[in-house]
Wavefront OBJ file of the C-alpha trace (Angstrom):
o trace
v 15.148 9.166 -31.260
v 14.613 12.104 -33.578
v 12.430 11.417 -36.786
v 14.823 12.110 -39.210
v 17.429 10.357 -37.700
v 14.789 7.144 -37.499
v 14.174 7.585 -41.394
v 17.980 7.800 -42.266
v 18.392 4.342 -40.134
v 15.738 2.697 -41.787
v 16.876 3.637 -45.353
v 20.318 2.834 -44.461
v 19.590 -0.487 -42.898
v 17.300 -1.390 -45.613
v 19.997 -0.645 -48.600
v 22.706 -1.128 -46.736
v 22.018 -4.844 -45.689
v 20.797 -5.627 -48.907
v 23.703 -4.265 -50.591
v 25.696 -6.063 -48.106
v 24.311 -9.849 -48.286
v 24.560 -9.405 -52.146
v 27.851 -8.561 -51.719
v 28.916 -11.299 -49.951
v 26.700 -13.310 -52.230
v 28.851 -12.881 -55.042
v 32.054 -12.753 -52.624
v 31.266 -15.947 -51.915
v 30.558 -17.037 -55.944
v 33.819 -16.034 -57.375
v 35.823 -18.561 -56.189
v 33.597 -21.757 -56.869
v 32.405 -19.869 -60.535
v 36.312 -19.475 -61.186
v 37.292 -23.140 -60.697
v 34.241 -23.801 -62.608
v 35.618 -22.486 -65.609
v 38.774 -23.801 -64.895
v 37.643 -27.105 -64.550
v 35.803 -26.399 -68.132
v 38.800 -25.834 -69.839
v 41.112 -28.584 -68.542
v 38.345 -30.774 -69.942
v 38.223 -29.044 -73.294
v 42.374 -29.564 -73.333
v 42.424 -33.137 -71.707
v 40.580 -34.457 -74.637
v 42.160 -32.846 -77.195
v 45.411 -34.551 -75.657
v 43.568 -37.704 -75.504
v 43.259 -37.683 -78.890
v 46.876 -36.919 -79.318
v 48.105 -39.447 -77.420
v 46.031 -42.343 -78.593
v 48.434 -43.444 -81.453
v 51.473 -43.775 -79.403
v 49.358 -45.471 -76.043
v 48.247 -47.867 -78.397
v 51.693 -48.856 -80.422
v 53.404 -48.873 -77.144
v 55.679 -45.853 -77.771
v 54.034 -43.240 -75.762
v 57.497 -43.415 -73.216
v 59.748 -42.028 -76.186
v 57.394 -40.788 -78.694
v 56.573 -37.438 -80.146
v 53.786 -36.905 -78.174
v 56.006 -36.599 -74.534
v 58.772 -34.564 -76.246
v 56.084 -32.491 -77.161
v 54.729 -32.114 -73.639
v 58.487 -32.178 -72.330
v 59.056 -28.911 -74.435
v 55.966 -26.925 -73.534
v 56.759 -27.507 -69.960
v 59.980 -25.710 -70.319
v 58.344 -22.827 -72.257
v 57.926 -19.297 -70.631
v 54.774 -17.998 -71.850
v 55.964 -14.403 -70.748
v 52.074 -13.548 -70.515
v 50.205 -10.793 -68.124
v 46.973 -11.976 -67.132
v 45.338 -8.966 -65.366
v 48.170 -7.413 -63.488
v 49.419 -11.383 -63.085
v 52.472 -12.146 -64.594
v 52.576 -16.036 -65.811
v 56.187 -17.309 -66.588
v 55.555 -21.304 -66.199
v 52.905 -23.794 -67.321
v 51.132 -25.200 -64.457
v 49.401 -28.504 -66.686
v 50.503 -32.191 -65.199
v 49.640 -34.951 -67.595
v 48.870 -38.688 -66.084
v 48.331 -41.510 -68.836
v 47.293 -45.110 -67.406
v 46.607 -48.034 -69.256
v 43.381 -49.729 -69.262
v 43.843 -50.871 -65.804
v 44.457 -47.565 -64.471
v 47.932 -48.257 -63.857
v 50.190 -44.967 -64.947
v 52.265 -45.472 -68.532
v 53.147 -41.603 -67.902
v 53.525 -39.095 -65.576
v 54.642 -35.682 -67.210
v 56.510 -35.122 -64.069
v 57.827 -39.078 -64.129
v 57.167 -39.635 -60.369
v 53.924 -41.735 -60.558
v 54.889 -43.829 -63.256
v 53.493 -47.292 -62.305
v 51.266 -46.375 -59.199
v 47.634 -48.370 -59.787
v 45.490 -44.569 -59.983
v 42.542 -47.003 -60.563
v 41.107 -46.096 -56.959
v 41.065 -42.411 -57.878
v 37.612 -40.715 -58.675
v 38.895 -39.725 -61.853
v 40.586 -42.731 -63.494
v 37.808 -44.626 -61.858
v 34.815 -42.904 -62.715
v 36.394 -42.861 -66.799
v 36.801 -45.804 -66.925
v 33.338 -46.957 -66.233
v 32.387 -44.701 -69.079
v 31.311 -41.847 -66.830
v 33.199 -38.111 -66.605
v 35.316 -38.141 -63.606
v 37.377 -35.452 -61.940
v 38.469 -34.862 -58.734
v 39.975 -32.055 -56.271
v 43.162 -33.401 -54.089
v 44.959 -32.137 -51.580
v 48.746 -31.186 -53.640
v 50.397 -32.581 -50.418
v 48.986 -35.030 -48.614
v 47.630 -33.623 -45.312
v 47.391 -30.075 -46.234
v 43.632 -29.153 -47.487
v 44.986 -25.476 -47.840
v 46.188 -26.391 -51.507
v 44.430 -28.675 -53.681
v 44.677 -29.886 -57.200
v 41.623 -30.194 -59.868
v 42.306 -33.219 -61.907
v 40.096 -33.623 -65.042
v 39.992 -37.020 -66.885
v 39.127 -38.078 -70.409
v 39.479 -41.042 -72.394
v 41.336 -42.250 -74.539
v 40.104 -44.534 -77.292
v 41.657 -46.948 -79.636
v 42.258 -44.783 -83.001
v 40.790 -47.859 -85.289
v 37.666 -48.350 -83.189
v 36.301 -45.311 -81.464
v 34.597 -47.463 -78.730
v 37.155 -49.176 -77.148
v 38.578 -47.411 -74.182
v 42.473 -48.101 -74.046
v 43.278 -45.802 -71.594
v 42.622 -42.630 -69.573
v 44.463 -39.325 -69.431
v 44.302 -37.057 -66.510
v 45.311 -33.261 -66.963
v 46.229 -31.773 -63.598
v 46.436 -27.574 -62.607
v 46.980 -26.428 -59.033
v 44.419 -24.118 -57.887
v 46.716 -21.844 -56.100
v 47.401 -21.205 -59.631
v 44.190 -19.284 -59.711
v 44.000 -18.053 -56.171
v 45.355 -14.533 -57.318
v 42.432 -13.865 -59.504
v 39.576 -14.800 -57.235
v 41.101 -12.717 -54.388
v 41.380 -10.021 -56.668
v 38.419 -10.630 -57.777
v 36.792 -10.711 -54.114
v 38.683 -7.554 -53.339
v 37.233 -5.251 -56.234
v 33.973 -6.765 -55.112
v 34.412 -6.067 -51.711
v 35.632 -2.055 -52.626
v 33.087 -1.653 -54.881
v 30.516 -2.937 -52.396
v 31.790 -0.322 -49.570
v 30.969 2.367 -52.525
v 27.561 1.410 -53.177
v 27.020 1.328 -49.057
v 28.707 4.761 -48.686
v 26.975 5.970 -51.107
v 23.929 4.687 -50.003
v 24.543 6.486 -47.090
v 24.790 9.517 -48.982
v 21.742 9.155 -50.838
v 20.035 8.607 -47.493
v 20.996 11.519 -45.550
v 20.288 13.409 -48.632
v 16.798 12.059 -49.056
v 16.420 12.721 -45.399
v 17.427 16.098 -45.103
v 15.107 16.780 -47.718
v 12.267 15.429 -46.440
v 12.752 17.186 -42.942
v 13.059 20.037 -44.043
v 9.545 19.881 -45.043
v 8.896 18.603 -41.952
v 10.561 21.017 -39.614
v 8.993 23.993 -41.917
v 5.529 22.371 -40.957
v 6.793 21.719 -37.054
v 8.114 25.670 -36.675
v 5.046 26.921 -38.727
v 2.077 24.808 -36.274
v 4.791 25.788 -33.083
v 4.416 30.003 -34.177
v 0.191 29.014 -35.397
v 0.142 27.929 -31.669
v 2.375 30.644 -30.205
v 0.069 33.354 -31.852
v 2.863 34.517 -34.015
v 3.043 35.989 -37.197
v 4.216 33.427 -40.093
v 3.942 32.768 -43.789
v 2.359 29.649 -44.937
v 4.677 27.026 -45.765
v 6.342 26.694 -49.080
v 4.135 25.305 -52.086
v 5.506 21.055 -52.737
v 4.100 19.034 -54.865
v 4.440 15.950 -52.645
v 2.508 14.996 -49.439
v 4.154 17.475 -47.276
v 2.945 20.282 -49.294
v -0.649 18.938 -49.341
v -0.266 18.646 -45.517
v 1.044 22.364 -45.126
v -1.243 23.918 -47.635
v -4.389 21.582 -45.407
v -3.141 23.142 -41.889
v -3.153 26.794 -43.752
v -6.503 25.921 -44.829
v -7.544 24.556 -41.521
v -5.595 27.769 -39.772
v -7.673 30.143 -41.707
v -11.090 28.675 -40.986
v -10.666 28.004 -37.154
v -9.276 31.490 -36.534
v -11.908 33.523 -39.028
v -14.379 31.600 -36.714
v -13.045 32.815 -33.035
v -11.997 35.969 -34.907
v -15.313 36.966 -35.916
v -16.812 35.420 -32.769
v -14.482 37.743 -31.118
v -15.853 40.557 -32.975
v -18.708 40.543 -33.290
v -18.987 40.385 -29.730
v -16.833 43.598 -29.044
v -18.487 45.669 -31.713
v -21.554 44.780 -29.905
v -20.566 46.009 -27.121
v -19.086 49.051 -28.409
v -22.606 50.105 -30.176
v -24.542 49.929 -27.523
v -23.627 53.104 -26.033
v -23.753 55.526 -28.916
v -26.573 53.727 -30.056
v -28.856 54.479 -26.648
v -27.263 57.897 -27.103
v -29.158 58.164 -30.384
v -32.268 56.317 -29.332
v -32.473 58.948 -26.269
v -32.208 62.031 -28.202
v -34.551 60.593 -30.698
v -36.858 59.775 -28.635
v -36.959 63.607 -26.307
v -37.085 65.102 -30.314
v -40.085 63.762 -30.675
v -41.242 65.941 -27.347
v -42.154 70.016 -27.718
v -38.990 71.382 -26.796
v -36.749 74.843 -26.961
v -35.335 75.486 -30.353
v -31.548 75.158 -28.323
v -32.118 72.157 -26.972
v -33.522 70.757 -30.261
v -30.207 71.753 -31.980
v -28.163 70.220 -28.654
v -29.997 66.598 -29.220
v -29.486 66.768 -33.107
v -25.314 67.767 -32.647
v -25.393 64.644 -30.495
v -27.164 62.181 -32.472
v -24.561 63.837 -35.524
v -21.626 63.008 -32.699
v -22.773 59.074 -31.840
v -23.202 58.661 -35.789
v -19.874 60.113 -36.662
v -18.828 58.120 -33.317
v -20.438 54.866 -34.534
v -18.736 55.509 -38.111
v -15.121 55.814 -37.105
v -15.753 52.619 -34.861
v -16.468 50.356 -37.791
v -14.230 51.825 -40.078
v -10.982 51.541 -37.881
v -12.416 48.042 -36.761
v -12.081 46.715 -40.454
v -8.856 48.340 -40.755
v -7.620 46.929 -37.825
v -9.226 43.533 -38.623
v -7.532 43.252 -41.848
v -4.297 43.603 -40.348
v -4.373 41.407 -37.644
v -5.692 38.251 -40.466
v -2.423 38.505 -41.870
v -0.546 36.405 -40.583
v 2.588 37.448 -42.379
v 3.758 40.697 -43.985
v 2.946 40.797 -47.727
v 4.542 43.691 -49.673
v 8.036 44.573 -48.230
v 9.805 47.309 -49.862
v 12.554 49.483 -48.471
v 11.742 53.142 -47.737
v 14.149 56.291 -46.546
v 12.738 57.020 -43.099
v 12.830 60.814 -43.842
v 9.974 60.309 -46.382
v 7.935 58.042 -44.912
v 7.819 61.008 -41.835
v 7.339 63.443 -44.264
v 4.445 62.144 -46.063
v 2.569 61.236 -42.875
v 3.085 65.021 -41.734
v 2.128 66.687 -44.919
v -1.021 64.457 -44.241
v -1.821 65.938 -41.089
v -0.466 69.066 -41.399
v -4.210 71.088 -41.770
v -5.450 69.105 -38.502
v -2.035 70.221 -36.748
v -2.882 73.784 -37.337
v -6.585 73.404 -36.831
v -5.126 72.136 -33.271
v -2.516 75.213 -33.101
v 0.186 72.635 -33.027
v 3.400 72.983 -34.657
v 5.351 69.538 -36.527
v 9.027 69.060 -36.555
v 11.009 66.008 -38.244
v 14.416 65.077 -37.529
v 15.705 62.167 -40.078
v 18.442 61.185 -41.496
v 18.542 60.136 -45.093
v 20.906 57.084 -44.894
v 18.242 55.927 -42.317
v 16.105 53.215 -44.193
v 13.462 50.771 -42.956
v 12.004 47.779 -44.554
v 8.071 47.157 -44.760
v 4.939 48.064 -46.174
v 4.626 51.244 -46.872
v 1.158 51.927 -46.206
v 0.629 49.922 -42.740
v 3.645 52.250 -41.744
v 2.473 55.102 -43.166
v -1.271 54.323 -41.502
v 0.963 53.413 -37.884
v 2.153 56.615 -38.014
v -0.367 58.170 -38.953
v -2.628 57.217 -35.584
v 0.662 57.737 -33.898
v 0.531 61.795 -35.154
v -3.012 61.752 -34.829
v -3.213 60.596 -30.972
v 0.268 63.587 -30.653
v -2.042 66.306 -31.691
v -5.300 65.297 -30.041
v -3.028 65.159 -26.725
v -0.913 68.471 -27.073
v -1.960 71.825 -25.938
v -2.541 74.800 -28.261
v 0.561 76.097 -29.619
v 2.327 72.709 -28.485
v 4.687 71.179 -30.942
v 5.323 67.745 -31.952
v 8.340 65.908 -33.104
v 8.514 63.394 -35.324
v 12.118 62.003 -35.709
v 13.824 58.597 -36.693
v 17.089 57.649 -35.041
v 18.735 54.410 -35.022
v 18.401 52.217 -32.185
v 19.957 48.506 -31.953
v 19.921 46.879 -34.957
v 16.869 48.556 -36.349
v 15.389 51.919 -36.638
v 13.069 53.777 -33.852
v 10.795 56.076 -35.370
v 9.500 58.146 -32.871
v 6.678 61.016 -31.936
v 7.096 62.960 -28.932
v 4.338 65.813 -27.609
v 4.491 67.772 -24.789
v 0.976 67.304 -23.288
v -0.010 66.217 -20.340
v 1.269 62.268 -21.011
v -0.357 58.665 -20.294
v -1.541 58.523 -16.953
v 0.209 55.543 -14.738
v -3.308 53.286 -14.495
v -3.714 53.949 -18.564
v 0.346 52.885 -19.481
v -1.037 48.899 -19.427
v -4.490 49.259 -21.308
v -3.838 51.863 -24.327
v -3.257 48.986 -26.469
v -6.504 46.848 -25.922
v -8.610 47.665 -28.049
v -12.180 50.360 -27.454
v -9.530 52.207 -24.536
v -9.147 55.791 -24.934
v -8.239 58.330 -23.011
v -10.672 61.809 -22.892
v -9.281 64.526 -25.431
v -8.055 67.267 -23.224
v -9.513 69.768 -25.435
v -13.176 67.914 -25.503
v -13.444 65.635 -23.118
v -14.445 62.939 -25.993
v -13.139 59.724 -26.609
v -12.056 58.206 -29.511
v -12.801 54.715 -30.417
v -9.698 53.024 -29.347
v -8.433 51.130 -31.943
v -5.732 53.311 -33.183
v -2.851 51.986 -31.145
v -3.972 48.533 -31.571
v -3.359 48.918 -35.144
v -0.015 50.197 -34.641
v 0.598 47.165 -32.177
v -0.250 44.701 -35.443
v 1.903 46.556 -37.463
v 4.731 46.365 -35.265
v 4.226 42.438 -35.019
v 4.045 42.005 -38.582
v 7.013 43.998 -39.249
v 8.551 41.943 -36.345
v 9.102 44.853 -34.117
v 7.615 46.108 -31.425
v 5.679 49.813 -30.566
v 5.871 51.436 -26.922
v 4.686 54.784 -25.000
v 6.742 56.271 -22.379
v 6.535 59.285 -20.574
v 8.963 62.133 -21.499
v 11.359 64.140 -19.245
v 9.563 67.377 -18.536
v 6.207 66.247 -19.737
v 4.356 64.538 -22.362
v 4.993 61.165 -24.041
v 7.342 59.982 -26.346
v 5.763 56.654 -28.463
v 7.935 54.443 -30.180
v 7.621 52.192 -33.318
v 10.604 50.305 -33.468
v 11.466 48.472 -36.918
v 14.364 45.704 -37.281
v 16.711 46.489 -39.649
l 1 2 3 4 5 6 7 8 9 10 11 12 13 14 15 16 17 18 19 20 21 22 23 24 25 26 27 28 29 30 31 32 33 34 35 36 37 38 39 40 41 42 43 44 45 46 47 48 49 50 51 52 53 54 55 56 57 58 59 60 61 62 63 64 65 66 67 68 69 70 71 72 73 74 75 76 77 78 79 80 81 82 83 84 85 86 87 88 89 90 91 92 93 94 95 96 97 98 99 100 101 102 103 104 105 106 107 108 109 110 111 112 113 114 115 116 117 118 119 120 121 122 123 124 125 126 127 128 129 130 131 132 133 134 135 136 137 138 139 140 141 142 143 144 145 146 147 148 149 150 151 152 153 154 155 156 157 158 159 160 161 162 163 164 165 166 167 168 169 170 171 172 173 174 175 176 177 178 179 180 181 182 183 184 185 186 187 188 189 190 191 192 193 194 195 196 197 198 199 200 201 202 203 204 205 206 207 208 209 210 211 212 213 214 215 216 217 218 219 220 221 222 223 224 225 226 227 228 229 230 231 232 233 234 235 236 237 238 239 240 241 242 243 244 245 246 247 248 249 250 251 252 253 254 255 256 257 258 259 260 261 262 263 264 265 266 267 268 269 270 271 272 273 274 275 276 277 278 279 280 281 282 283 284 285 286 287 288 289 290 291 292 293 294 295 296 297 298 299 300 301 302 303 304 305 306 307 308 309 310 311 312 313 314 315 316 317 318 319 320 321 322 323 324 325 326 327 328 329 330 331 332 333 334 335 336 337 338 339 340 341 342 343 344 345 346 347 348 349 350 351 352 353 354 355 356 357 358 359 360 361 362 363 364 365 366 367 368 369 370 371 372 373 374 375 376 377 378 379 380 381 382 383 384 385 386 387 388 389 390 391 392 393 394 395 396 397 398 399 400 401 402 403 404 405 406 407 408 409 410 411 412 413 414 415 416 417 418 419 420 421 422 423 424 425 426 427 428 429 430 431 432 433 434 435 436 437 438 439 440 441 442 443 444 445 446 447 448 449 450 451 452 453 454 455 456 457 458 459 460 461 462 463 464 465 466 467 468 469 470 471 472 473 474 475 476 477
């Protein structure tokens, strides 16, 4: 299982069941906290009707007195009322007055009138002083409906103590049942909102944390790939510490094989001129003919000027290939960027006797650095010349190819030999100068080969039809 799918589950499960369980906590609460408060206000109204009826139980009259007609009215009332979205047409009180016994002197209904309610939890429980109430079933055998019956006593007016009887006040709870399954329904839609958008929130907060996470997995996978890539985006969480710690850690542990690498090579590459130097140092030193005293002093001039370029196109190639990303991108018209690097080399090309020719369009653009293209070419034109013969010419042109933009310099010398096509971009090959016979220090198309990689394109030599090579810096568009 993928780790973002993993953290979305666990966030999910974690608010989701919680949201859940106190969902169905207060699911579960409505109905018993409903009936509570119904069961709080038939007490507050059975003892004010206690209280009414006192003076009539007492005097006997309760059967035809005011205080039944009263009752007998209200019954037949229609409240016309709207309790939330509930209409409410009837009144759904029953009124039970026994005696002292607990035998009924009134049933507002006039069914029970009679019947010994002494037994019940209510009448019984009042009686003994205590608050009684009880929930029946409203018909016998069927515990689907019930009835709450509250009781409260009722006292002789002219001595507050003495308990003459007991009223009962009576409401069916499917009286209520709309509201608490409304009730439980807006709980239970309201709940599936705050899950779904739980869910929301968590594939939101997952997304954005793997993000960060699969910037860091495709930056280590192109660190470990060798390719070029920017370090990852600055975040001021614990992923960006963690990026901006395996940039750090990046930098150090290649710096280290890097220099390793190169000091090594230059080592390599010095020895040669530098035994060169020691050797014609060393026969100076012996009584010798004025022309081969100036012979041993051009060569010690050659390995120093040899020695020189080495290092110097050794750092520039070095500080290339430590970026690991492209820097400065700007876009440039392809028919300038030829036409600076030929008016650069346009005095060697006619020290050489070689003739330059550039074929660009202007609507043909490329996007880069400037001055790593500009130095590409550059060893591009400069390896053209070296390799034409006098009064050759050399074409530099830009044509598009793909989706990018090929820009191209072809010669008409004597080309790459076939052993040579796999090696010209390691780096300290050459190939001898036709002219000279002298090498040069073979870093020039390995700096055109990191230039091409950070540009994310690529750079190739081919031989041309009729002679002579054709190399290729291709650029994406």
């Amino acid at each position: 299982m993928r780790l973002g799918l993993k953290l979305f589950l666990g966030f999910f499960l974690i608010v989701g069941l919680a949201a859940f369980f106190v969902m169905r906590i207060f699911v579960d609460e409505v109905k018993p906290g409903v009936r509570q408060a119904m069961e709080s206000t038939l007490v507050d109204a059975a003892n004010v009707l206690a209280e009414m009826a006192a003076p009539e139980l007492k005097a006997g009259t309760l059967a035809g007195g005011g205080f039944t007609a009263s009752l007998a009215r209200a019954q037949r009332r229609d409240p016309k009322a709207m309790v939330w979205r509930f209409p409410k047409r009837a009144l759904d009180y029953q009124v039970t007055i026994t005696d002292a016994k607990g035998i009924v002197v009134y049933d507002s209904l006039g069914r029970d009138v009679g019947r010994d309610n002494s037994r019940w939890n209510d009448v019984h429980r009042t009686l003994r002083g205590e608050y009684g109430a009880r929930s029946s079933p409203e018909v016998p055998g069927d515990p689907t409906h019930t009835v709450m019956h509250v009781a409260a006593p009722v006292y002789d007016p002219a001595d507050g103590h003495r308990l003459i009887g007991v009223l009962s006040l009576s409401q069916p709870n499917r009286s209520i049942d709309p509201f608490i399954a409304a009730s439980q329904r807006q709980i239970m839609l309201r709940g599936a909102w705050l899950i779904g958008l739980s869910a929301l929130i968590g594939i939101l907060m997952t997304a954005w944390l793997m993000t960060g996470v699969r910037r860091l997995n495709r930056y280590a996978q192109a660190v470990s790939a060798g390719e070029p890539v920017p370090p990852p985006r600055p975040r001021r969480d614990e992923i960006g510490d963690l990026g901006q710690a395996l940039e750090t850690m990046r930098r150090k542990l290649e710096g280290k094989a890097y220099v390793e690498h190169y000091v090594q090579s230059l080592t390599h590459e010095m020895k040669s001129p530098l035994a060169a130097i020691r050797g014609a140092a060393e026969l100076l030193q012996e009584p010798m003919a004025e022309e081969d005293r100036a012979r041993f002093a051009r060569s010690i001039v050659d390995q120093q000027q040899r020695l020189t370029e080495t290092i110097d196109k050794l750092l520039a190639l070095a500080e290339v290939e430590q970026h690991g990303w492209l820097q400065t991108r700007e876009v440039l018209p392809a028919s300038v960027l030829l036409d600076g690097v030929s008016q650069a080399l346009q005095l060697r090309a006619q020290a050489a006797q070689v003739s330059l020719d550039i074929d660009a369009s202007v609507a043909l653009t490329v996007r880069g650095d400037g001055y790593l293209l500009r130095q590409a070419l550059h060893n591009l034109l400069d390896n053209a010349i070296d390799f034409s013969p006098v009064g050759g010419r050399v074409h530099l042109r830009a044509l598009a190819e793909g989706d990018g933009v090929a820009l191209q310099v072809v010669d008409h010398g004597e080309g790459v030999p076939d052993y040579a096509r796999e090696r010209i971009f390691e780096r300290f090959y050459s190939l001898p100068r036709p002219a000279t016979g002298r090498r040069s220090s073979g870093l020039g198309l390995p700096f055109v080969h990191e230039v091409a990689r950070l540009h994310g394109g690529r750079v190739r030599v081919e031989a041309r039809d009729g002679g002579g090579s054709v190399a290729t810096l291709w650029l994406p568009g």
